[in-house]
N, C-alpha and C positions, 0 to 999 in steps of 0.2 A: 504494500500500500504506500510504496513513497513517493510514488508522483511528481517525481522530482522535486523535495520539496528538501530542504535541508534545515536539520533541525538537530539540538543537540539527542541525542539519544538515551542516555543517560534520565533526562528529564520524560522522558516521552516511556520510558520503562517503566519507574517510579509510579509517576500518573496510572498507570494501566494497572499494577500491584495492588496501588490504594484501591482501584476500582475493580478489584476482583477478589478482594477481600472478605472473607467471610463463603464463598461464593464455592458449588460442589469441585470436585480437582476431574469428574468422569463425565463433564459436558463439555467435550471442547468445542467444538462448533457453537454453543451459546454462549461463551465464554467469549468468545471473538466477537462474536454479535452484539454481546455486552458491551464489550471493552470499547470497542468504534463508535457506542454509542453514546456511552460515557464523554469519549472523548466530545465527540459532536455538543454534546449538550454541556460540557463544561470544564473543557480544557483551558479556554480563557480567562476564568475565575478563579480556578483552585491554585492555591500556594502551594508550591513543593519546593521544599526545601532538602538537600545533599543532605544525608543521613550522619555523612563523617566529620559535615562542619554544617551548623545549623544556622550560620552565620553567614552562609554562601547559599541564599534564596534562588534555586537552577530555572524557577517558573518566569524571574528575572531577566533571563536573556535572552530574549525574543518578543519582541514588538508587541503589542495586540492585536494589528494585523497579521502578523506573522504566525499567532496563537489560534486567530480566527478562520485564516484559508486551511490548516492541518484539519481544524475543527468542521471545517465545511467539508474537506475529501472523507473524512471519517464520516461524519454523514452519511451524504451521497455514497460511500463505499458499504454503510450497513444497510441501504436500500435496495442492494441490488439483488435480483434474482437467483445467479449463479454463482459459484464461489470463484471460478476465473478472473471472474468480473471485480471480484474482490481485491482477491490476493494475487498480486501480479509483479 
């Protein structure tokens, strides 16, 4: 799903762990559908902060546009019909 979009990864992991939290480990295809949606719906708001210095805010560096387009292909990526269409 990277769409060519560059972004740090580190932070985009994080985000998906928070939001798969609590959540069963033997759906993975709803896990996915989760996670992209999660991000869709609120990648741009959540604070995530680097576990090993809490001091170092990672949700920090990248724009809000640049929070918002990630957020709009995750989206339009948990909508689609096929999972090619997904994960590419």
């Amino acid at each position: 799903m990277l769409h060519g979009l560059d972004f740090p990864s580190l932070y985009l992991e994080l985000f998906t762990i928070r939001s798969l939290s609590g959540r069963s480990y033997s759906t993975l295809a709803e896990n996915m559908l989760h996670a992209l949606k999660t991000i869709g719906s609120s990648l741009a708001s959540t604070r995530i902060e680097d576990p090993a210095n809490t001091n170092n805010v990672l949700s920090d560096d990248l724009k809000l546009a640049e929070k918002q387009a990630i957020a709009h292909l995750a989206s339009r990526s948990a909508g689609e019909q096929y999972w090619e269409r997904i994960i590419r």
